[in-house]
C-alpha positions as CSV (number, residue, x, y, z in Angstrom):
1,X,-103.4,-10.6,3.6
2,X,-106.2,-8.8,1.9
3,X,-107.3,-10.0,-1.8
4,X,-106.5,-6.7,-3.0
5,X,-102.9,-6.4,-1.6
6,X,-102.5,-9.7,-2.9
7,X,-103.6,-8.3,-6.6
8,X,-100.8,-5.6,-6.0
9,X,-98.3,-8.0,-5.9
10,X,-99.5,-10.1,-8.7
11,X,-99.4,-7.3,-10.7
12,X,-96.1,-5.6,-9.7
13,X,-94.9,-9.4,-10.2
14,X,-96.4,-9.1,-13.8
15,X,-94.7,-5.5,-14.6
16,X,-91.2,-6.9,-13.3
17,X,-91.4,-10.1,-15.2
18,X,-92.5,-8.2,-18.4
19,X,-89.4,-6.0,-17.9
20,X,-86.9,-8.6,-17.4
21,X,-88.5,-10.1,-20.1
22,X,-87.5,-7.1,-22.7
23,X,-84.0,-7.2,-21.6
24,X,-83.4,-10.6,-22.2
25,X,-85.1,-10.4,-25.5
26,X,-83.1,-6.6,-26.2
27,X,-79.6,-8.7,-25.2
28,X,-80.9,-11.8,-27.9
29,X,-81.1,-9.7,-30.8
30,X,-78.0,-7.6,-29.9
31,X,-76.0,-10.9,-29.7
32,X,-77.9,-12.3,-33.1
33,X,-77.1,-8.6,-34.7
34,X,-73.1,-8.5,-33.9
35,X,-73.1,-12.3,-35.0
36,X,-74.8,-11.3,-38.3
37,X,-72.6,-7.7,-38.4
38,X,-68.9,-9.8,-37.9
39,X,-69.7,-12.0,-40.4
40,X,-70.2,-10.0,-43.2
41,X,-67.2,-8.0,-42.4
42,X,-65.4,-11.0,-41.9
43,X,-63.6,-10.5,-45.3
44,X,-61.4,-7.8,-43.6
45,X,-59.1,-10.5,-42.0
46,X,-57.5,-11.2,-45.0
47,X,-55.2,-8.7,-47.5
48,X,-56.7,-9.5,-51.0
49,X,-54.6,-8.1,-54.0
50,X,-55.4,-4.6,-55.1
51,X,-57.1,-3.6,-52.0
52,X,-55.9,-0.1,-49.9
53,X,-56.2,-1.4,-46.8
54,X,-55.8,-4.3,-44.7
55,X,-56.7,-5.5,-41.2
56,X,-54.0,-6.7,-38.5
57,X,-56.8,-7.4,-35.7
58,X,-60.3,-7.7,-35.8
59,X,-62.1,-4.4,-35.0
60,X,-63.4,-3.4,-31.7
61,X,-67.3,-4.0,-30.8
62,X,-69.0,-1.3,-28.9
63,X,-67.5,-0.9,-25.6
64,X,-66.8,1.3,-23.0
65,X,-63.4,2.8,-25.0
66,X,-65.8,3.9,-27.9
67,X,-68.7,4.9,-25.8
68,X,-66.6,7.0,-23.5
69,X,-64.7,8.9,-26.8
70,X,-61.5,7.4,-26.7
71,X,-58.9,8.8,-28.5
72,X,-58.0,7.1,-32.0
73,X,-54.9,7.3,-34.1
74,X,-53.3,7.9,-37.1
75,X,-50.2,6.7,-38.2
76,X,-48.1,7.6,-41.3
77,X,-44.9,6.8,-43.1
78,X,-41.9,8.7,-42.5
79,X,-41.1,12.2,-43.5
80,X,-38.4,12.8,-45.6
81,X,-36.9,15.8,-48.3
82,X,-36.1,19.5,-47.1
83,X,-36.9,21.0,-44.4
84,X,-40.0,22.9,-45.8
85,X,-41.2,19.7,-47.6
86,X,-41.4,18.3,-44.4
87,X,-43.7,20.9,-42.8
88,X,-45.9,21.0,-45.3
89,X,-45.9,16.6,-45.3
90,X,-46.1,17.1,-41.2
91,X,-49.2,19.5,-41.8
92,X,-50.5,17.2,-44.3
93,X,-51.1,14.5,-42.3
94,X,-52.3,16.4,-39.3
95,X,-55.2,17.9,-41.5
96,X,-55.5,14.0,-42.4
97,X,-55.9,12.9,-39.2
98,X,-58.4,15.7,-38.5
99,X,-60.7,14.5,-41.3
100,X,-60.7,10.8,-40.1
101,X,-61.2,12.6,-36.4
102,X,-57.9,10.9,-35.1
103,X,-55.0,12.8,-33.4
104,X,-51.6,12.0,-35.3
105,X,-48.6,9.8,-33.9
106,X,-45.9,11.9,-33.6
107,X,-43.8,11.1,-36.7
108,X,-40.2,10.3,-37.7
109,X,-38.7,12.9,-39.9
110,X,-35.2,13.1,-41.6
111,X,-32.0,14.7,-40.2
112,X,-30.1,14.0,-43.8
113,X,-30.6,15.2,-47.0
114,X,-30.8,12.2,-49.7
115,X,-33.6,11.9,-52.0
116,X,-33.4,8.1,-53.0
117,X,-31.1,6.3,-50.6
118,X,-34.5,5.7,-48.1
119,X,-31.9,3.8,-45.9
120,X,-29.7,6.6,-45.5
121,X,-32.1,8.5,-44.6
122,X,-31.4,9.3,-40.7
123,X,-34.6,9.2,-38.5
124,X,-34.6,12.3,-36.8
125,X,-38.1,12.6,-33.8
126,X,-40.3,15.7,-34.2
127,X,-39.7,16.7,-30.8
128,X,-36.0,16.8,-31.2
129,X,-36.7,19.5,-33.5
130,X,-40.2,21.3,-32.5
131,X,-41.5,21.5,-29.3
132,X,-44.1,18.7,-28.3
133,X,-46.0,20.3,-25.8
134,X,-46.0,23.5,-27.6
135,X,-47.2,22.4,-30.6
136,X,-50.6,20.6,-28.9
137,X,-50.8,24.1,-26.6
138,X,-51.3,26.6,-30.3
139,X,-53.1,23.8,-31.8
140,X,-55.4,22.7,-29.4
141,X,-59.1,21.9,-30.5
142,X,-57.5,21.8,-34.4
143,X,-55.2,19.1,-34.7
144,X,-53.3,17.5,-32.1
145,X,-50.3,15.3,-31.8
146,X,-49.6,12.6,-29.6
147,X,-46.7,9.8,-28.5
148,X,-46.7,6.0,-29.1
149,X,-46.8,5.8,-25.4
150,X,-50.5,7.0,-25.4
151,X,-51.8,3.8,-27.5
152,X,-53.6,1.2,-25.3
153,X,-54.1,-1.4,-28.6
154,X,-51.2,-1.2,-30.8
155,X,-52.9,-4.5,-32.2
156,X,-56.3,-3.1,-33.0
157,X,-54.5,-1.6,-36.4
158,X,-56.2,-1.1,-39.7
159,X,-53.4,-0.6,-42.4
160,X,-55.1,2.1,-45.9
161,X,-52.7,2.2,-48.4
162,X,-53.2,5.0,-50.3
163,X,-53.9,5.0,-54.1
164,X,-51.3,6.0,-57.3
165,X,-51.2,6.7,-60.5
166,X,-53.1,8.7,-62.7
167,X,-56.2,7.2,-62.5
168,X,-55.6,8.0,-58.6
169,X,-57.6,11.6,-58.7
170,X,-58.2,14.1,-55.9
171,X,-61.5,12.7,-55.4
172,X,-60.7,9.4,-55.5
173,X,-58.5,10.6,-52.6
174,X,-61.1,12.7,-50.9
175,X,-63.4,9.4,-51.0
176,X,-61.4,7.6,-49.4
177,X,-60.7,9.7,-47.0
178,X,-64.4,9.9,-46.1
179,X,-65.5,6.2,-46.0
180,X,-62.3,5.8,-43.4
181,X,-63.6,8.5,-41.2
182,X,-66.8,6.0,-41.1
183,X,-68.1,3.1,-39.6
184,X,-66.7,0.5,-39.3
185,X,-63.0,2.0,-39.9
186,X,-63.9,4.4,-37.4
187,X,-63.6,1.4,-34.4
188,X,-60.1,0.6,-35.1
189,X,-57.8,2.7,-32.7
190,X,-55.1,3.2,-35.0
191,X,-55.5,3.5,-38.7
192,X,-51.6,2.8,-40.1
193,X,-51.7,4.9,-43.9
194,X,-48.8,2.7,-45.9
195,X,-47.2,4.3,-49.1
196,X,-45.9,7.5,-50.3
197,X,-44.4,10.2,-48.4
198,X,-47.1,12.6,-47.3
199,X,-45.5,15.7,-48.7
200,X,-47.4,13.4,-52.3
201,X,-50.4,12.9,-50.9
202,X,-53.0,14.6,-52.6
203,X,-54.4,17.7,-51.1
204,X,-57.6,19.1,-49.9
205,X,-57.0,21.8,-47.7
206,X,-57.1,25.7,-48.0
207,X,-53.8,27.9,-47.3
208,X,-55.6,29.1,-44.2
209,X,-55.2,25.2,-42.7
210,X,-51.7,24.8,-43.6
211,X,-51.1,28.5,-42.2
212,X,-52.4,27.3,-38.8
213,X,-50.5,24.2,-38.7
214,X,-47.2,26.0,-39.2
215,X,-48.0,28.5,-36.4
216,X,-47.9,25.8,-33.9
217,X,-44.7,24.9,-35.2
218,X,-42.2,25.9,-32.4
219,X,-38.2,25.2,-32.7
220,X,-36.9,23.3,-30.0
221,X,-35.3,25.5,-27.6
222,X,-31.2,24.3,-28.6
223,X,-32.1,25.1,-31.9
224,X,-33.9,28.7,-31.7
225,X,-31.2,29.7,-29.1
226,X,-29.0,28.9,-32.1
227,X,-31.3,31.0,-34.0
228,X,-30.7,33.9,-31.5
229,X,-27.1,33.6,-31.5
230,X,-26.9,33.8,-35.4
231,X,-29.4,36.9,-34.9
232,X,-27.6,38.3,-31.9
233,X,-24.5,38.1,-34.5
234,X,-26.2,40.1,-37.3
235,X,-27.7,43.4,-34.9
236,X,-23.8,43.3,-33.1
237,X,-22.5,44.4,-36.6
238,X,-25.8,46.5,-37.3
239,X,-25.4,48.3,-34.1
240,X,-21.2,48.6,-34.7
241,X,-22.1,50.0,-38.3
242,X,-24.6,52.2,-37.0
243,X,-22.4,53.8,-34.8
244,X,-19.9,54.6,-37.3
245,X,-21.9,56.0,-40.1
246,X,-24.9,57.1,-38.1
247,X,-26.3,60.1,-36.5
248,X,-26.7,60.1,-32.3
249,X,-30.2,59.3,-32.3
250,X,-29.8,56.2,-34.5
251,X,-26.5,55.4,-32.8
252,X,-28.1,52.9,-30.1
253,X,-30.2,51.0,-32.9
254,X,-28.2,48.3,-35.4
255,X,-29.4,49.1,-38.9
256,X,-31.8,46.4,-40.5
257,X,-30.4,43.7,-42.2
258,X,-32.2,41.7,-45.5
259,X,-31.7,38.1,-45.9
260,X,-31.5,36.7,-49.4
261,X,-32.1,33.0,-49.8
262,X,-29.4,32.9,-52.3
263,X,-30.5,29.6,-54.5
264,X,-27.4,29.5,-56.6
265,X,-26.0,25.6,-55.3
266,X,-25.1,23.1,-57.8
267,X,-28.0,20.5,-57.0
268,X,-30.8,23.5,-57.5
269,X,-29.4,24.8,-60.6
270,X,-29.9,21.4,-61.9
271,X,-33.2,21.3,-60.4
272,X,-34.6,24.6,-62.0
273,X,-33.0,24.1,-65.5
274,X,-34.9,20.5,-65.6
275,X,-38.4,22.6,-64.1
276,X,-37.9,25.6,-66.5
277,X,-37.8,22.9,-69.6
278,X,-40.4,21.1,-68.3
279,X,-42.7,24.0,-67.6
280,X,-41.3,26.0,-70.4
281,X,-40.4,29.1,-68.5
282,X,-37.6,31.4,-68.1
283,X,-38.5,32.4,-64.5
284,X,-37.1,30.3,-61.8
285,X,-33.5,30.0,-62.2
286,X,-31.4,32.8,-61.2
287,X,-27.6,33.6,-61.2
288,X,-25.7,35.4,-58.7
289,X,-25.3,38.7,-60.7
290,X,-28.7,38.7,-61.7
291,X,-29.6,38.5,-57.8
292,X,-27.3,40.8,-56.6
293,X,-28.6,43.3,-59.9
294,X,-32.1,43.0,-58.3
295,X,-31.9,43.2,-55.0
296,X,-30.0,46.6,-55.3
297,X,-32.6,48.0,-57.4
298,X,-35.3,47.4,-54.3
299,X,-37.2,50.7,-54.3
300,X,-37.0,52.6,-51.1
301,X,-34.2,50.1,-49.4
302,X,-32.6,52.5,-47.0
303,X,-28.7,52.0,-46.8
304,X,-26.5,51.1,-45.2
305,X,-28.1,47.3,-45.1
306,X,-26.7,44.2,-44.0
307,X,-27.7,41.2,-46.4
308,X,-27.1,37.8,-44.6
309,X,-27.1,35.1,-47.6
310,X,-29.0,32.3,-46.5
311,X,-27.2,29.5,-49.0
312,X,-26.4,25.9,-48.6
313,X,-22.7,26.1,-48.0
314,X,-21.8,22.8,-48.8
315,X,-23.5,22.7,-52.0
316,X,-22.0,25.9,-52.9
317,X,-19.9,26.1,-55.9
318,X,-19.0,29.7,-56.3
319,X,-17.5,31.5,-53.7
320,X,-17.6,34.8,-55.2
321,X,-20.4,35.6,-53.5
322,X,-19.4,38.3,-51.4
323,X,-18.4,40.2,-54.5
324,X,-20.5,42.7,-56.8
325,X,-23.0,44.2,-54.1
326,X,-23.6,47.8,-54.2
327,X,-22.0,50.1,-52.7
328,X,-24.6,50.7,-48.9
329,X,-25.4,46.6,-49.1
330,X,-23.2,44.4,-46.6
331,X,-23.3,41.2,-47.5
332,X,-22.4,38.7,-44.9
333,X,-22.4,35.1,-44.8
334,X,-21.9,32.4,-42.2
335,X,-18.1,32.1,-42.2
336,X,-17.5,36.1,-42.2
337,X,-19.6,36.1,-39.6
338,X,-18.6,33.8,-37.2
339,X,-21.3,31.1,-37.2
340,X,-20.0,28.3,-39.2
341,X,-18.9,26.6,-36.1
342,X,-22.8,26.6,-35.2
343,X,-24.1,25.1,-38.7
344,X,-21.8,22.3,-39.2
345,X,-21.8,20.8,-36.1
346,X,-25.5,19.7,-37.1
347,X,-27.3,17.7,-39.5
348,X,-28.6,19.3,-42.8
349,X,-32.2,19.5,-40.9
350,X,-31.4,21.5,-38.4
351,X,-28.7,23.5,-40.7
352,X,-31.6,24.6,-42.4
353,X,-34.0,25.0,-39.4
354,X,-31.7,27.6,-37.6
355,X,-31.0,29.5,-41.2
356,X,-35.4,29.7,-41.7
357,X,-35.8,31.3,-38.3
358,X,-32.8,33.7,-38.9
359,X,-34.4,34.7,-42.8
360,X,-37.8,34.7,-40.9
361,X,-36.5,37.0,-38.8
362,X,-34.7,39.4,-41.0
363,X,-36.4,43.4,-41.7
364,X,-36.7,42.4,-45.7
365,X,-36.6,38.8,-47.2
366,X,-36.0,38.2,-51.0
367,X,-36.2,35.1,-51.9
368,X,-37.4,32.8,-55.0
369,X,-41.2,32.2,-55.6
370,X,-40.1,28.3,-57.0
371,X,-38.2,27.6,-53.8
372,X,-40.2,25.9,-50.6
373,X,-37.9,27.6,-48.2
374,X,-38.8,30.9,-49.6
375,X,-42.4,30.0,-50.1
376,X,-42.8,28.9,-46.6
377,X,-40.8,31.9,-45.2
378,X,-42.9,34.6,-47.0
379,X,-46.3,32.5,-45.7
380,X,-45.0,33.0,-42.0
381,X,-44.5,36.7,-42.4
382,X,-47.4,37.5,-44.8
383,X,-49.3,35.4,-41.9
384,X,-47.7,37.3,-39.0
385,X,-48.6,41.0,-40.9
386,X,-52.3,39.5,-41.3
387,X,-52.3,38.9,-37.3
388,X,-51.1,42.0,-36.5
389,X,-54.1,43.5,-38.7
390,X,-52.4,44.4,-41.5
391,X,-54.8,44.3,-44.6
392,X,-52.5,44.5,-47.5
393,X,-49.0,43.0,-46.6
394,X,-46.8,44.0,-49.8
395,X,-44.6,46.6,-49.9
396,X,-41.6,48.4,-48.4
397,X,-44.5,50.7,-45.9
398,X,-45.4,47.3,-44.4
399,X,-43.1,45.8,-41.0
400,X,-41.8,42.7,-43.6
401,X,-41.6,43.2,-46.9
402,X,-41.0,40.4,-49.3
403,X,-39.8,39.7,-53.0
404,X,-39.0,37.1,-55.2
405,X,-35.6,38.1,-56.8
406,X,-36.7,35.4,-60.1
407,X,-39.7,37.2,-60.8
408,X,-38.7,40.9,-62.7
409,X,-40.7,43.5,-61.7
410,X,-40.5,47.3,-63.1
411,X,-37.2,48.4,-63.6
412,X,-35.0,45.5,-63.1
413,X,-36.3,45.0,-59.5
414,X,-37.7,41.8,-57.5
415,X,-40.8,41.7,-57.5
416,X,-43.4,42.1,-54.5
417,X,-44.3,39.1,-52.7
418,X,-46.7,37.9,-50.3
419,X,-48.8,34.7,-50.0
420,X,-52.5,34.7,-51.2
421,X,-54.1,33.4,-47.9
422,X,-57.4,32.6,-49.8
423,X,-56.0,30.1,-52.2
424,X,-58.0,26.7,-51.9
425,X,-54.7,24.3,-51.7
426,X,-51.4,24.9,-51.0
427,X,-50.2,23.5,-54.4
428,X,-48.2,27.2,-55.2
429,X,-46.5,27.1,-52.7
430,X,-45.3,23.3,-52.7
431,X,-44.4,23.5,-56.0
432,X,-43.6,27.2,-57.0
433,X,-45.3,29.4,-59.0
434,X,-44.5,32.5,-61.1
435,X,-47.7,34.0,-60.2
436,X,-47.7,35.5,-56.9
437,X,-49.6,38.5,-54.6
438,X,-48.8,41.8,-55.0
439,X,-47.9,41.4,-58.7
């Protein structure tokens, strides 16, 4: 062998030598580094008093999971109230879990109706009353849901216990929010938020968030076929009406029917009387007559009109309410119209599921602006106007007009309603307000 062949090894020796050298050296100070790294996080193991958030497992180190962008989780309490309160705590958390970059596991919410007996609270899966599939379909590439069954590590849990109180402030909130989206919360694959019901978290999200959220909220099919049915129920009478006061080119179409979410039950006329003292205003509690006064005074409502009255029957006190329309307005309610049957043989949640989709549905919707379930209803159409290009959704000219029956507008009429879409939260609508679009 030639002396400079011989120097080509002896230097390709050197160059592979050097090489392995650097790895070993790069693996020494990665081992030193995540010695160093655990240690000082090593306080996480432990729950110390007064801190929001505690550590069930050590956290993950760099692996293939992470590298590869493995899903992570987030995991909240259950959901509980109305119907509507629900939503918006569903939403809620699902714009949560999109700030900390985590899809949401699919939560429990409540079949029954009680606001302090937690343990009577019946456990109700979302996908028993929205569709799953659906849901992650519309919302795809915004927030995303997923089941139990899709966590490899239920172990690798960090539990954030969220803050109270009034030193607790919205940005408190939003800080914490942020440092969990971070390193090194951001290794744990589920992050488990302990507490308050979501529907009391605070909020940082625009009406345009929420609005998206709720549009991937899809009834299960049992439940909207209900919906139909109730629907179906409404245009038979329409159409039998029609026929009998109507001219021949209007005798193959039902005429229109309003629904009124008639909020005249015992437990919210407690609820309003407490709010308008608290508040000190004279705006959100309604009676009947005053209801019935205003919704006959709607300008331009062409009669005859069916008004189904969306009211919790078993909360109801007065049964009266059939009595006092105006002459044109047919007021209809489930037991005159056959439906009972349907509602009762279901829990309060889906009672009021079946009875949102049926005022969703309706030609005009009055409703009142301190009420979620009218709030909620109202966003949905003033949302489904808006997709349809419709720039200024108020009005009797418009497919759905809306009004708020507590809120008097010019001559002893409800008055216009539709939801500002550019508000920054969604803290009208939770709550109520007296100030509303189209006023």
């Amino acid at each position: 062998m030639d002396s400079s062949h011989r120097k080509h090894l002896r230097l390709s020796g050197l160059h592979l030598n050097s090489l392995a050298c650097k790895c070993v050296f790069l693996v020494v100070i990665a081992l030193v580094f995540r010695a160093v790294f655990l240690h000082t996080f090593s306080g996480f193991g432990s729950i110390e008093k007064g801190s929001f958030f505690a550590v069930k497992s050590r956290p993950l180190t760099l692996n293939s999971d992470f590298l590869w962008g493995k899903s992570k989780f987030l995991e909240v309490p259950q959901i509980i109230w109305g119907l509507n309160n629900q939503k918006i705590a569903l939403a809620r958390a699902c714009l949560t879990a999109r700030m900390l970059n985590r899809t949401l596991l699919m939560p429990s919410l409540s079949a029954s109706l009680f606001y302090k007996e937690v343990d009577l609270l019946e456990p109700v899966s979302f996908d028993k009353i929205f569709e799953f599939e659906k849901f992650n379909s519309l919302c795809k590439g915004f927030v995303q849901l997923s089941r139990y069954s899709e966590v490899i590590n239920r172990t690798n849990l960090l539990e954030l216990r969220k803050g109270s109180g009034r030193r607790w402030t919205i940005d408190s909130d939003l800080h914490q929010l942020r440092r969990f989206s971070q390193h090194p919360f951001d290794e744990y694959e589920i992050i488990r938020i302990v507490g308050k019901n979501p529907f009391l978290w605070h909020d940082h999200w625009p009406v345009k968030d929420y609005a998206k959220v709720f549009e991937c909220l899809v009834l299960g099919e049992d439940i909207s076929r209900e919906a139909d049915m109730v629907v179906s129920k409404i245009r038979e009478i329409g159409l039998k009406v029609s026929r009998e006061v109507g001219s021949i080119s209007s005798m193959s179409q039902p005429i229109p029917y309003a629904a009124v979410h008639m909020r005249i039950e015992k437990d919210w006329m407690i609820h309003c009387k407490k709010l308008e003292q608290r508040l000190n205003i004279s705006e959100i509690c309604s009676s009947k007559d005053q209801i019935i006064q205003r919704v006959g005074n709607i300008e331009g409502l062409k009669t005859p009109i069916i008004i189904y009255l969306a009211v919790a029957d078993d909360l109801l006190e007065d049964d009266s309410i059939m009595a006092g329309w105006k002459e044109g307005l047919l007021p209809l309610e489930k037991k005159k119209l056959g439906v009972l049957h349907l509602y009762k043989k279901h829990p309060y949640l889906i009672q009021s599921a079946i009875d949102y989709e049926v005022c969703l549905r309706s030609d005009v919707f009055v409703g009142n602006s301190f009420s979620t379930f009218s709030s909620l209803v109202v966003l949905d159409r003033t949302q489904k106007m808006i997709n349809m290009g419709v720039k200024r959704p108020c009005g009797m000219i418009v497919r759905w007009p809306s009004y708020a029956y507590n809120l008097e507008g010019e001559s002893k009429r409800p008055r216009l309603w539709a939801t500002n879409m550019s508000e920054s939260s969604l803290q009208a609508i939770s709550y109520g307000s007296n100030h509303i679009s189209c006023s």
